[in-house]
VMD Tcl script that builds the backbone (N, CA, C; Angstrom):
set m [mol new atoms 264]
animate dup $m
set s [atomselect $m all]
$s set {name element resname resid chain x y z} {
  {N N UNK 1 A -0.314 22.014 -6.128}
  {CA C UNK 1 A -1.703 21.693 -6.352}
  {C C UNK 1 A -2.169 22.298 -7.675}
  {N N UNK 2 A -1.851 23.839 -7.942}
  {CA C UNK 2 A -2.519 24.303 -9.484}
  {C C UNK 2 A -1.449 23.352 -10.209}
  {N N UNK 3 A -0.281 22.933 -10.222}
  {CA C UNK 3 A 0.419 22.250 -11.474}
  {C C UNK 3 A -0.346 21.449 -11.958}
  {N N UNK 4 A -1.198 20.263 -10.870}
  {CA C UNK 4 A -1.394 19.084 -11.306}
  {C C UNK 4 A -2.705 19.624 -11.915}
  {N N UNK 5 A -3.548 20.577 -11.016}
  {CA C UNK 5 A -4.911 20.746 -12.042}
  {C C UNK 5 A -4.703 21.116 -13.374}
  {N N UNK 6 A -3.593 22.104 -13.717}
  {CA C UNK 6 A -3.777 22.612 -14.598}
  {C C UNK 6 A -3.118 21.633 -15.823}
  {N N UNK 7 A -2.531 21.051 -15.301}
  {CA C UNK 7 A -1.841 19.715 -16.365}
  {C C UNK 7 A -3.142 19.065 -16.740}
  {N N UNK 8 A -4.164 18.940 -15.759}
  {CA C UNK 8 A -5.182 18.007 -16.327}
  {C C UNK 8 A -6.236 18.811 -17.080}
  {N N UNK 9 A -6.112 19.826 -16.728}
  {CA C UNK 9 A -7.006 20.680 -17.956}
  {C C UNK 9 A -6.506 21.124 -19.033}
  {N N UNK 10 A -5.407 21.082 -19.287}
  {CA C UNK 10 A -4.871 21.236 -20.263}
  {C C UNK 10 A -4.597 19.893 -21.363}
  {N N UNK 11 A -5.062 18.705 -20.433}
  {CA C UNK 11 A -4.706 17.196 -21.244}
  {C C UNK 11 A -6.176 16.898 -21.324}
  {N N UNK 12 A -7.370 17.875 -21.302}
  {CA C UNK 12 A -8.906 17.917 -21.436}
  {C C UNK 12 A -9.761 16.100 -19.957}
  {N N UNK 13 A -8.804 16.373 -19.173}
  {CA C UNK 13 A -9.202 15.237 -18.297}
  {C C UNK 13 A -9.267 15.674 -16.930}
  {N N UNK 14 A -10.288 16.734 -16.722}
  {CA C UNK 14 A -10.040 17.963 -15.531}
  {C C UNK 14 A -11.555 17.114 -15.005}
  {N N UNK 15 A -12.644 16.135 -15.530}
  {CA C UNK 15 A -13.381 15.149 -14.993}
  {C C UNK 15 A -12.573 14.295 -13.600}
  {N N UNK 16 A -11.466 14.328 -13.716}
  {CA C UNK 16 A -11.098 12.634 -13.086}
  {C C UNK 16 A -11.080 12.770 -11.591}
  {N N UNK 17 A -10.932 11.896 -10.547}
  {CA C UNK 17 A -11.031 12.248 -9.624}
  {C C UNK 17 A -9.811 12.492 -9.059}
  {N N UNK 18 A -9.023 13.027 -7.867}
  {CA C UNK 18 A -7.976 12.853 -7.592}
  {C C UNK 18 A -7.949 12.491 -6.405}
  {N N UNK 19 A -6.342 11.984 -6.251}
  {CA C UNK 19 A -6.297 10.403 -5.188}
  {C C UNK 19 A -4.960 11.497 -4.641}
  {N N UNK 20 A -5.116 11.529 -3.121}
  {CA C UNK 20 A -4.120 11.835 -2.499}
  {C C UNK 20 A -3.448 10.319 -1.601}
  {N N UNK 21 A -2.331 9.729 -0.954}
  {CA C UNK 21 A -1.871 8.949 -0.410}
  {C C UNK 21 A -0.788 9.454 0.744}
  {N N UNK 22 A -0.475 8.414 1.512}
  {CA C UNK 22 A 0.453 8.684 1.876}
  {C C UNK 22 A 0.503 7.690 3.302}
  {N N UNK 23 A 1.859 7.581 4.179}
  {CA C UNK 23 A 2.075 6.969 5.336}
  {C C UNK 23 A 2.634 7.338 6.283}
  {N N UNK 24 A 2.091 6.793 7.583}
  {CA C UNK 24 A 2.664 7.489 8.874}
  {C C UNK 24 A 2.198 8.947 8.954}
  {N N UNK 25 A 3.387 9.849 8.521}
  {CA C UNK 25 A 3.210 10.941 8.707}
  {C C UNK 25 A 2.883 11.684 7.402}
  {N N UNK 26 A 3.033 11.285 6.777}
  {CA C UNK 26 A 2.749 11.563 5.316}
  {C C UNK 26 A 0.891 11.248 4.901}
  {N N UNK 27 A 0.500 10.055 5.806}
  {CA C UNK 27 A -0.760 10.056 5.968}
  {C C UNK 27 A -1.673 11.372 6.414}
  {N N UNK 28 A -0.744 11.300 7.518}
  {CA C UNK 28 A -1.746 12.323 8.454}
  {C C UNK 28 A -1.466 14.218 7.367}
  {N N UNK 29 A -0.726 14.111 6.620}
  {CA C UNK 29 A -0.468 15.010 5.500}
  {C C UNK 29 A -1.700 14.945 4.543}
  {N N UNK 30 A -1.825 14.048 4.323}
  {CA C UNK 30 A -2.464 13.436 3.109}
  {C C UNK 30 A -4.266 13.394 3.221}
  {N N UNK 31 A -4.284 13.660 4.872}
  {CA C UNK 31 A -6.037 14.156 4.907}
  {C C UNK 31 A -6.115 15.370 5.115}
  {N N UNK 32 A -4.471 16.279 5.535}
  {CA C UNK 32 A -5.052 17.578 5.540}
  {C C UNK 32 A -5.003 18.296 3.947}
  {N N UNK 33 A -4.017 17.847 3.085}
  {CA C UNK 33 A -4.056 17.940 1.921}
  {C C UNK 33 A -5.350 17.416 0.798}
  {N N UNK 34 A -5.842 16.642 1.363}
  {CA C UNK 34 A -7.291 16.129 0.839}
  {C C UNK 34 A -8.543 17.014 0.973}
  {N N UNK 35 A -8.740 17.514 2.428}
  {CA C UNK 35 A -9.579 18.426 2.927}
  {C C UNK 35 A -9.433 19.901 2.025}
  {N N UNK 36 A -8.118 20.357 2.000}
  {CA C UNK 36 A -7.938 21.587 1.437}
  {C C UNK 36 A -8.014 21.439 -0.033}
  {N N UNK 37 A -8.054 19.973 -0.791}
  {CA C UNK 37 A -8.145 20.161 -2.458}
  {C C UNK 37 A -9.907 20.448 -2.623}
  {N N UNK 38 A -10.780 19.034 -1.337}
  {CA C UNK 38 A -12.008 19.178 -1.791}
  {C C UNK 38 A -12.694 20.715 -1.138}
  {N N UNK 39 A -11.770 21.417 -0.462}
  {CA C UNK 39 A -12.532 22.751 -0.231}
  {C C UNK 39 A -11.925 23.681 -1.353}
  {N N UNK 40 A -11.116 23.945 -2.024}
  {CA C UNK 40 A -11.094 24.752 -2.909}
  {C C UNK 40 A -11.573 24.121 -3.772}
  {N N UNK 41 A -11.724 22.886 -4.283}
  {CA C UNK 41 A -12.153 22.346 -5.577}
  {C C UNK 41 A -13.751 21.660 -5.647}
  {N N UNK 42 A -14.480 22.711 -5.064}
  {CA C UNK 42 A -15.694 21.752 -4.455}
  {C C UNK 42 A -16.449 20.667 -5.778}
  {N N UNK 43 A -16.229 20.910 -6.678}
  {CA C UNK 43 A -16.522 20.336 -7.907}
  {C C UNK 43 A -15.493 19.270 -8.692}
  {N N UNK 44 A -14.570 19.201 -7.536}
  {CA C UNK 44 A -13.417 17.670 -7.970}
  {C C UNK 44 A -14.314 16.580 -7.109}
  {N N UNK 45 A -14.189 15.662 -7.053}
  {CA C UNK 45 A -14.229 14.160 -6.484}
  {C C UNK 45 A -12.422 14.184 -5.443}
  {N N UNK 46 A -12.158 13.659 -4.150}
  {CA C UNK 46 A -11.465 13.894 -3.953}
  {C C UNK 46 A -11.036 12.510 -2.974}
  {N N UNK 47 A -9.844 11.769 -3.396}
  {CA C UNK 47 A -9.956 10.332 -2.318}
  {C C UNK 47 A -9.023 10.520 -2.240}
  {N N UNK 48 A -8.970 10.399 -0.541}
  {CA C UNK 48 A -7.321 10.163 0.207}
  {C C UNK 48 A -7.720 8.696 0.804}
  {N N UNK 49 A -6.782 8.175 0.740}
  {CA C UNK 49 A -6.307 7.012 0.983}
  {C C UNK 49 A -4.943 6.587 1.790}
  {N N UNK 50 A -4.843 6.540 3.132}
  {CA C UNK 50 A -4.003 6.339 3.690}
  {C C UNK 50 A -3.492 4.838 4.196}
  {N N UNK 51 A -2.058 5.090 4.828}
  {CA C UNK 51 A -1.776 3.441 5.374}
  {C C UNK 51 A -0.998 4.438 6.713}
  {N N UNK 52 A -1.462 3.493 8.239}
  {CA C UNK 52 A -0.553 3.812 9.487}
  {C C UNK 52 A -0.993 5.500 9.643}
  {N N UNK 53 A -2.191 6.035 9.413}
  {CA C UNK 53 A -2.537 7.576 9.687}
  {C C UNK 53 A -2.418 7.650 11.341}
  {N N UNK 54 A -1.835 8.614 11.899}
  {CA C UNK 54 A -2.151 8.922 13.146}
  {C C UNK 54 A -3.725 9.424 13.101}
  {N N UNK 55 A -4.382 9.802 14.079}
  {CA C UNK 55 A -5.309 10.745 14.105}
  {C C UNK 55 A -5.453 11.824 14.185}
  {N N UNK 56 A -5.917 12.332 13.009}
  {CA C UNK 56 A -5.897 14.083 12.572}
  {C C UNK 56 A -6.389 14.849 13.411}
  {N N UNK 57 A -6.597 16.133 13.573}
  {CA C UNK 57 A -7.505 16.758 14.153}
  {C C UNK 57 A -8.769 16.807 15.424}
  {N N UNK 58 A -9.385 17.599 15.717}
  {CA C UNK 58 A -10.035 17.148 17.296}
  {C C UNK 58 A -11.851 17.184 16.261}
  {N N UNK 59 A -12.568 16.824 17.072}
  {CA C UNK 59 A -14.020 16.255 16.657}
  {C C UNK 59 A -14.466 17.238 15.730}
  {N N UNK 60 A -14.710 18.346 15.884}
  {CA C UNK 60 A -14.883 19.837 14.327}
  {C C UNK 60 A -14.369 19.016 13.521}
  {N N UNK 61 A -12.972 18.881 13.697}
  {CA C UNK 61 A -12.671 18.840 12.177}
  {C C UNK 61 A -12.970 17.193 11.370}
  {N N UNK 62 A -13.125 16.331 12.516}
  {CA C UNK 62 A -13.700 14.945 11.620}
  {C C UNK 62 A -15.017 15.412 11.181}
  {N N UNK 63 A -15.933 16.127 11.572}
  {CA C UNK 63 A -16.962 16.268 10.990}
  {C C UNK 63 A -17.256 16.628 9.973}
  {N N UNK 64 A -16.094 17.772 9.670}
  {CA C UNK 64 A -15.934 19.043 8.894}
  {C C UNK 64 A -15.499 17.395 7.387}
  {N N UNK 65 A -14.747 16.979 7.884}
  {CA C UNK 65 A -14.216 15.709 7.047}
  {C C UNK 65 A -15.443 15.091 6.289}
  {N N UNK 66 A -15.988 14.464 7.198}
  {CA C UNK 66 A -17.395 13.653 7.044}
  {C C UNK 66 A -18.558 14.360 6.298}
  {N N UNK 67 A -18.912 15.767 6.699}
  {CA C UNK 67 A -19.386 16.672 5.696}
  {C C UNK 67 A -19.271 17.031 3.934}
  {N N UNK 68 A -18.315 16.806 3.750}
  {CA C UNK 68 A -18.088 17.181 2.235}
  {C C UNK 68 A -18.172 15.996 1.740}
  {N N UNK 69 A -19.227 16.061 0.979}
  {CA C UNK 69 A -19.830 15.716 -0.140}
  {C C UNK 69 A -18.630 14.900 -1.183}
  {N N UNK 70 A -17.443 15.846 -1.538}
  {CA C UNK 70 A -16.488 15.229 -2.751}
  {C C UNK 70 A -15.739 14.848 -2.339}
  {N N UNK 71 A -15.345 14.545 -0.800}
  {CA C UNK 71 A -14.129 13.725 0.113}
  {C C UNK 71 A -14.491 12.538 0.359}
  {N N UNK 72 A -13.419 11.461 0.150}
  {CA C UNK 72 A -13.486 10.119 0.699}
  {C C UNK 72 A -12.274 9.862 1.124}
  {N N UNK 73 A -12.434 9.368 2.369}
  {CA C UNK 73 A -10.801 9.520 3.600}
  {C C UNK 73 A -10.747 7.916 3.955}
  {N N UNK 74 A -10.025 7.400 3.416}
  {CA C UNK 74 A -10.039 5.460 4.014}
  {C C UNK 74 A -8.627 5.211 4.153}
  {N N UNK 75 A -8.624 4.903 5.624}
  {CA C UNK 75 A -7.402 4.919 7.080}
  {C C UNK 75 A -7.482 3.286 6.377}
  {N N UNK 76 A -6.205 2.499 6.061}
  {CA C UNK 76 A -5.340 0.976 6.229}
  {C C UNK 76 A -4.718 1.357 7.444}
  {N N UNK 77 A -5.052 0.484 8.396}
  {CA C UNK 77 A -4.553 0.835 10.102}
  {C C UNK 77 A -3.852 -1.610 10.103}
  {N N UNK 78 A -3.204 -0.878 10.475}
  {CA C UNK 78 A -3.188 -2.731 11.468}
  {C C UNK 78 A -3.708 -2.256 12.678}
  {N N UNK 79 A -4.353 -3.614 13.239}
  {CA C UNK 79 A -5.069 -3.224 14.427}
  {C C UNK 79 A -4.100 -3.509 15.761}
  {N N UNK 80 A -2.929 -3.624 15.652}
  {CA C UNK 80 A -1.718 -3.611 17.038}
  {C C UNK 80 A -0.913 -2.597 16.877}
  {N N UNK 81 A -1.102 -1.640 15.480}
  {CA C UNK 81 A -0.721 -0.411 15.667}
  {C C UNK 81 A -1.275 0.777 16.218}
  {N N UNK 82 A -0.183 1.348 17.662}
  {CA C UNK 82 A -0.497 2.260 18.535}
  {C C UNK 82 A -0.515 3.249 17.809}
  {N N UNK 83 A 0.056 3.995 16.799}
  {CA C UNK 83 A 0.211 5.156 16.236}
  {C C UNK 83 A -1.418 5.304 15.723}
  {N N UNK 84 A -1.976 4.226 15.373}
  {CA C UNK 84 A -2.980 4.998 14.437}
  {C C UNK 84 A -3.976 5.217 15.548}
  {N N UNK 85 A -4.034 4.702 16.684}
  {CA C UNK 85 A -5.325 4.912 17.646}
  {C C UNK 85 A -4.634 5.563 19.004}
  {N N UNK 86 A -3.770 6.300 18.995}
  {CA C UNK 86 A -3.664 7.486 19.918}
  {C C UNK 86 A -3.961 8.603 19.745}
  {N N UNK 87 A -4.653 9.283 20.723}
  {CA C UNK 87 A -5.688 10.585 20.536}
  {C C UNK 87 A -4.623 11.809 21.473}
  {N N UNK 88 A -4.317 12.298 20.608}
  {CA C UNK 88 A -3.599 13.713 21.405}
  {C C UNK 88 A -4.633 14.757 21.910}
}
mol reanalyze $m
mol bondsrecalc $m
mol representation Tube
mol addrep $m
């Protein structure tokens, strides 16, 4: 995480927003890795963008999600996929 910031401040483009991704399980990576850039970086812009996310976390933490201001979290689900709408 400091590599990539500091690459971009050092290439004077520490403005931009950053885009986390990922699938399946790499999704469900990819909002907890999102959550933890826009809480240390409260002054980045921060979009995760997933495909096939299971569902993260229990109700706190979607909120905790939904709360910050510099997070944007957008689930690509097919809708006959069981993985993304089972609730552990």
């Amino acid at each position: 995480m400091e590599k990539v910031l500091k690459f971009q401040d050092e290439k004077g483009i520490s403005d931009t927003k950053l885009f986390v991704t990922g699938h399946s399980l790499g999704a469900a990576l990819s909002v907890l890795f999102g959550i933890r850039l826009a809480h240390k970086y409260p002054k980045r812009d921060v979009q995760v963008i997933n495909f096939g996310c299971p569902k993260v976390g229990n109700a706190a933490f979607a909120q905790l999600v939904n709360t910050k201001a510099n997070l944007c979290v957008q689930r690509v689900a097919h809708k006959q996929d069981v993985i993304t709408r089972i609730r552990t």
